[in-house]
BADORO-91739 format. One record per residue: x, y, z of N, C-alpha, C, O, CB in turn; residue in one letter. Coordinates in steps of 0.1 Angstrom, whole numbers, plus 2048, in hexadecimal, padded with zeros to 3 digits. Last residue first. Glycine has a CB too. Layout:
<pts>
PT  n.px  n.py  n.pz  ca.px  ca.py  ca.pz  c.px  c.py  c.pz  o.px  o.py  o.pz  cb.px  cb.py  cb.pz  res
PT     X     Y     Z      X      Y      Z     X     Y     Z     X     Y     Z      X      Y      Z    A
...
</pts>
This chain:
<pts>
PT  n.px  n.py  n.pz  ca.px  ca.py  ca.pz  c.px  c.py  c.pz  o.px  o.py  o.pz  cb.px  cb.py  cb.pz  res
PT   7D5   7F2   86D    7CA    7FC    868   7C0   7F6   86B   7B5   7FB   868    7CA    800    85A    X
PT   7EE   7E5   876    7E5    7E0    87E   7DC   7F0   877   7DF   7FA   87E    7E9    7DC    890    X
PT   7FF   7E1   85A    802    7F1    862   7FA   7F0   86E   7FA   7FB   873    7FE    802    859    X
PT   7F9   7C8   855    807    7CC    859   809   7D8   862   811   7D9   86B    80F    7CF    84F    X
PT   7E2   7CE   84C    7E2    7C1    855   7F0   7C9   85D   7F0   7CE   869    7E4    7AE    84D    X
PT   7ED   7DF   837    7E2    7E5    83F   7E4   7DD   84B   7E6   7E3   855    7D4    7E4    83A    X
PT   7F9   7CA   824    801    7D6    828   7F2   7DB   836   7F2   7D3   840    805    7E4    816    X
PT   7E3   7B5   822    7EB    7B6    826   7F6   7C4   830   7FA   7C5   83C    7ED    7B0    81E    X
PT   7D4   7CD   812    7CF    7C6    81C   7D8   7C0   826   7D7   7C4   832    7C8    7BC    817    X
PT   7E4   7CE   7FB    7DD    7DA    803   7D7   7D4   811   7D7   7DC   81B    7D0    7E1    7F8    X
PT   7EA   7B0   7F1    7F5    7BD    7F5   7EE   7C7   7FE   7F2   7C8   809    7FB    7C6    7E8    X
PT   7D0   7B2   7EC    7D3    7A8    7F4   7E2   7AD   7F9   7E6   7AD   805    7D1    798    7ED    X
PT   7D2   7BE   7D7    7C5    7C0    7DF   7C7   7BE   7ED   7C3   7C4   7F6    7BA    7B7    7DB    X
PT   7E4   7B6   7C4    7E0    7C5    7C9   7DC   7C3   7D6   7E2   7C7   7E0    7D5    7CE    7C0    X
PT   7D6   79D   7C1    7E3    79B    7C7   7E7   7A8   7CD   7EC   7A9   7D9    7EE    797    7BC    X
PT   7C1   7A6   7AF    7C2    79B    7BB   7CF   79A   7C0   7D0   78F   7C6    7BD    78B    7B7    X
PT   7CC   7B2   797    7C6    7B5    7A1   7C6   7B0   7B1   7C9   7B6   7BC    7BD    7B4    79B    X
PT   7DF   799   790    7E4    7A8    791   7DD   7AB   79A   7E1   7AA   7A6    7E3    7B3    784    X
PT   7C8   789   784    7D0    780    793   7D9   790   795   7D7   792   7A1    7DF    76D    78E    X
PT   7B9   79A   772    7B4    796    781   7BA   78C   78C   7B5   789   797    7A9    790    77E    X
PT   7D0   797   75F    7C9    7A4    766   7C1   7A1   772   7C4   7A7   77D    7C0    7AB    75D    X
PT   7D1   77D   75B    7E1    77F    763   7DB   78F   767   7E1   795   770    7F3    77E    756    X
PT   7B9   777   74F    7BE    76F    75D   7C7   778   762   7C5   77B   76D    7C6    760    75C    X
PT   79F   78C   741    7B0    786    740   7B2   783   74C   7AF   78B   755    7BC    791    73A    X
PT   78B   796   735    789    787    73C   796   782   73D   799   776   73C    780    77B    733    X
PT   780   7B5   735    78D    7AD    72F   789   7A0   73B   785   7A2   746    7A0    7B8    731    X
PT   76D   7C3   741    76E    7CA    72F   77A   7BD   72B   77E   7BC   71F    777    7E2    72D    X
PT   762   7B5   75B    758    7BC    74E   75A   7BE   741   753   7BC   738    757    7C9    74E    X
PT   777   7B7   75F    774    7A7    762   766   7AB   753   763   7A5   749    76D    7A0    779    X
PT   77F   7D1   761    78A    7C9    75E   784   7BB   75B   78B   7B3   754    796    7C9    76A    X
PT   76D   7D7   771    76E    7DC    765   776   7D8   75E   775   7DC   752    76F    7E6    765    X
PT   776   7CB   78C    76B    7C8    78A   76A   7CF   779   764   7C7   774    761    7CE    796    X
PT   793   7DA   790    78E    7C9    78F   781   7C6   789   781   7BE   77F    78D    7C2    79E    X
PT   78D   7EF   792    794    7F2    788   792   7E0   785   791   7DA   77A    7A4    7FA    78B    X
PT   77E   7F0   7B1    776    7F8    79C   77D   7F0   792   776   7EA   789    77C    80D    795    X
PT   791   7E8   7BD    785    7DC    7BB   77D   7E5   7AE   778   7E1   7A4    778    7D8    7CD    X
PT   7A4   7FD   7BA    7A5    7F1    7B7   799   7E4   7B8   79B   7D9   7B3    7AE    7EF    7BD    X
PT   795   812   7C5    79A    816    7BA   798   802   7B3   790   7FC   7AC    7AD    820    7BC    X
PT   78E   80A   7E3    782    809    7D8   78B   80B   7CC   787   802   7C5    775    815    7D8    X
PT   7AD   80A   7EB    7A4    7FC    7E7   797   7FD   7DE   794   7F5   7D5    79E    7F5    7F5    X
PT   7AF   826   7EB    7B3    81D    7DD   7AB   811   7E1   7A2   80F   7DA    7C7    818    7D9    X
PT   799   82F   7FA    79A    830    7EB   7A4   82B   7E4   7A3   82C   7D8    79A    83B    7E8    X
PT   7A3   822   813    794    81D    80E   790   820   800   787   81A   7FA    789    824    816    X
PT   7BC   831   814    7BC    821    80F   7AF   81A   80D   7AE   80F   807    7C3    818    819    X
PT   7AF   84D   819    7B6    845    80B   7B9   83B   80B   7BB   838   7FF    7C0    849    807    X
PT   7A1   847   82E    79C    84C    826   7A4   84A   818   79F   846   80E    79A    858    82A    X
PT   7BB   843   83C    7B1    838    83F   7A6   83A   834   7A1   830   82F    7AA    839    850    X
PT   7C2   85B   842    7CA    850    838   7C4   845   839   7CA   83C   834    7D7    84D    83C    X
PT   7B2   868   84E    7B6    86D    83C   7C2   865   838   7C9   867   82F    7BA    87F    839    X
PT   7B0   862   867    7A5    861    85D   7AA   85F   84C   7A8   858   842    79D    870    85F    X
PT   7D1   84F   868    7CB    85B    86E   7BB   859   863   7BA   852   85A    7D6    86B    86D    X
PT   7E0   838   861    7D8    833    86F   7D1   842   876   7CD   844   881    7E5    82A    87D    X
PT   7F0   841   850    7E5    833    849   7E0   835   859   7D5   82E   858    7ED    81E    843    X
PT   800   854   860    7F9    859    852   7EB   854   84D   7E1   85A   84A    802    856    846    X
PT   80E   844   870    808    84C    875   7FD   850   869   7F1   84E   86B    811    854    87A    X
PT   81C   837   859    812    830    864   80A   838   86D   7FF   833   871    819    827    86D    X
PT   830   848   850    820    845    84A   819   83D   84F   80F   839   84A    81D    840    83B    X
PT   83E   84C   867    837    85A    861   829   852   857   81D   854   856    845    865    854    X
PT   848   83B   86B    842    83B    873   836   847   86F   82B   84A   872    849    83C    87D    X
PT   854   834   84E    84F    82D    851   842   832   85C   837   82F   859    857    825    854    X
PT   86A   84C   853    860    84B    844   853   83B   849   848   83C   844    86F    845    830    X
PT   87A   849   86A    86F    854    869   863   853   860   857   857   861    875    860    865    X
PT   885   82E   85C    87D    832    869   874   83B   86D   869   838   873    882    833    870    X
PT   896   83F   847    889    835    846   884   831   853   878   830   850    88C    828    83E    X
PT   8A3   84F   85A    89D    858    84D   893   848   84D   889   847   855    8AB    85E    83B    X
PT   8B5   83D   865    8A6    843    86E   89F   84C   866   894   850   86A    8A9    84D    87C    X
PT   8C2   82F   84F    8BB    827    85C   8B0   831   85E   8A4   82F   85B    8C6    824    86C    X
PT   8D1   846   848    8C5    83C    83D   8C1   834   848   8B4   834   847    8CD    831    82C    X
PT   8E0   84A   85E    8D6    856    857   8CD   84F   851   8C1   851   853    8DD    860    84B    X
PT   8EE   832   85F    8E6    833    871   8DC   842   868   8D0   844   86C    8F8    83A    886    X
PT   8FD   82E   847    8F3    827    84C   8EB   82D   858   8DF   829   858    8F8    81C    850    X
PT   908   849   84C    8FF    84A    842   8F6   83D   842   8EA   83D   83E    908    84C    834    X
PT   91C   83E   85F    912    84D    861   905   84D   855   8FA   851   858    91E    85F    85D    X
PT   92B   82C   854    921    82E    85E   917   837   862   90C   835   868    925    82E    864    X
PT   937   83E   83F    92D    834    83A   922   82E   848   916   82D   848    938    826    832    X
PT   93A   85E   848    93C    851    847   934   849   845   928   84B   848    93F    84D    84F    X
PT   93D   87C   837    935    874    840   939   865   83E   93B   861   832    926    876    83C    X
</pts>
């Protein structure tokens, strides 16, 4: 196989992998799992602020969060 061939394969192999989980985040049961990790991650924040007063764990968190949100903004969820 040519190296072209194997770009234009890894091209639509990640094209399929993309459209495939946008379809996934924009059906019930993927909309149902990004409402459970965000709850995962506002628990793990809020218990984190509870059992440890550490900055660079609650700027981690906050940045998660705001990754998950973002990424979502991105996929229009």
């Amino acid at each position: 196989m040519s190296t072209t061939s194997k770009s234009i394969f890894s091209f639509l192999a990640g094209a399929a992998t993309v459209v495939a989980a946008g379809a996934l985040l924009k059906s019930k049961n993927g909309k149902k799992v990004t409402r459970t990790v965000a709850d995962r991650l506002r628990n793990i924040k809020r218990h984190t602020e509870e059992s440890l007063d550490s900055d660079w764990l609650n700027d981690l968190s906050d940045s998660a969060i705001h990754s998950a949100k973002s990424f979502r903004e991105k996929m229009k969820l």
